[in-house]
C-alpha positions in Angstrom: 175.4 140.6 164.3 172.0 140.4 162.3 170.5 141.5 159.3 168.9 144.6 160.7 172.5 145.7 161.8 174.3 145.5 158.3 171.2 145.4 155.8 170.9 148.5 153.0 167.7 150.3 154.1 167.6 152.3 151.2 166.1 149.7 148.8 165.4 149.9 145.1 162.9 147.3 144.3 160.5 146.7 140.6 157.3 146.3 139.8 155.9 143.3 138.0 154.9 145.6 135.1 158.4 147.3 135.1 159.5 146.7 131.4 163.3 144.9 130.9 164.6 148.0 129.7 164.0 150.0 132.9 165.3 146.8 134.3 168.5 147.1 132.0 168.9 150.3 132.8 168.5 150.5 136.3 171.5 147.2 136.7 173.5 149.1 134.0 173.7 151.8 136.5 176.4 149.8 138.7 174.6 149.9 141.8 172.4 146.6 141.3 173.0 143.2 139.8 169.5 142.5 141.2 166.2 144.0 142.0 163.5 142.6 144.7 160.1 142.6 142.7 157.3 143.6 144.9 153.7 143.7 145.0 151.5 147.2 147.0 151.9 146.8 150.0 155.9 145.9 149.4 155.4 141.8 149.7 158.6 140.3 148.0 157.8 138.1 144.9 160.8 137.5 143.0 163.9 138.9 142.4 165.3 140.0 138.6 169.1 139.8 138.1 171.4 140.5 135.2 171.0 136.3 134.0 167.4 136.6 133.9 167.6 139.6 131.4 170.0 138.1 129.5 168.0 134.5 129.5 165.2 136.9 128.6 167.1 138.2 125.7 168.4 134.5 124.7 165.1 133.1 124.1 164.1 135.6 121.7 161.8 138.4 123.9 162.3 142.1 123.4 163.3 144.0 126.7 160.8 146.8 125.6 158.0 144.2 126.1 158.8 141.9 128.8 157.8 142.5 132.2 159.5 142.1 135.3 156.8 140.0 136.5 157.5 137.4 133.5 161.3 137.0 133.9 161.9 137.6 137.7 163.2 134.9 139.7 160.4 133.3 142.0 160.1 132.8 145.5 163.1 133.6 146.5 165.2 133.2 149.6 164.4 135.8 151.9 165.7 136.7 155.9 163.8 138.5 158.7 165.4 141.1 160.6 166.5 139.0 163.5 168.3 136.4 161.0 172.3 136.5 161.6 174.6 136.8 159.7 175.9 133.3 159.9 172.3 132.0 158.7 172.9 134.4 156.1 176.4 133.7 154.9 175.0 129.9 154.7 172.3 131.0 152.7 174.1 132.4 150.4 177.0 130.1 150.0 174.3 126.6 150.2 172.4 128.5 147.4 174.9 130.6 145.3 173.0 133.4 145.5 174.2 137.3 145.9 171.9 139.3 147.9 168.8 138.4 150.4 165.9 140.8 150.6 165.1 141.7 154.4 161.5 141.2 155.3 159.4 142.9 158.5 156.2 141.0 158.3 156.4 139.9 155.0 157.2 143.2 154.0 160.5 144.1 152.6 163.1 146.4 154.3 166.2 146.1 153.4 168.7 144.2 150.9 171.8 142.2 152.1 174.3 141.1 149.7 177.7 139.6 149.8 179.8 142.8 149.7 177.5 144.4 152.6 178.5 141.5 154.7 182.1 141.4 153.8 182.0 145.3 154.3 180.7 145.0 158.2 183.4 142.1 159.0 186.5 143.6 157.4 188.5 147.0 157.1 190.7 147.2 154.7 194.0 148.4 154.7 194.6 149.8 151.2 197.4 152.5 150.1 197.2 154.6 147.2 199.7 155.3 145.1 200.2 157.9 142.5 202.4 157.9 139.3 204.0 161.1 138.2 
């Protein structure tokens, strides 16, 4: 299996002049604990996750005023399309990290993370119960 097969092709992803309340906001939300930041043309330059708001908000800077381009995560670890998921699963686990943006030609395309790949390898076999 590989990236392409499993990867969220819906992706969300900031600016660098997205301000750290949208970015609050938008990780509040549920769906995110990260964001790709990208550039025009969709070239992947960092990555903003719930730690770097809150290391933001530690050392003093107003969410209203920082920019996702000051507190994002940079260069980070990013897959092709044609990476496996094995590569990927080592990626993750060597580097601690949660999700791995998908690039076509240095352009991004999707999002792996860690529940996406657990999600493709396992079904669960959950019962619900009720309580009168």
């Amino acid at each position: 299996m590989k990236a392409k097969d499993i990867m969220n092709k819906i992706v969300t992803a900031a600016k660098q002049s997205t301000i750290g309340r949208d970015l609050a906001v938008k990780l509040l939300s549920g769906m995110y604990s990260g964001l790709p930041v990208v550039d025009d043309k969709g070239k992947v330059l960092g990555i903003v996750s719930e730690f770097d708001l809150l290391k933001a908000i530690r050392s003093g800077k107003a969410l209203e005023q920082v920019t996702a381009g000051e507190i994002m995560s940079k260069n980070p670890i990013c897959v092709n399309e044609d990476t496996s998921i094995e590569q990927i699963i080592d990626l993750m686990t060597k580097h601690n990290i949660i999700r791995v943006p998908v690039l076509r030609n240095d352009t991004l395309v999707g999002v792996i993370s860690r529940c996406d790949i657990l999600n493709s390898i396992v079904e669960p076999e959950f019962v619900t119960f009720f309580a009168d």
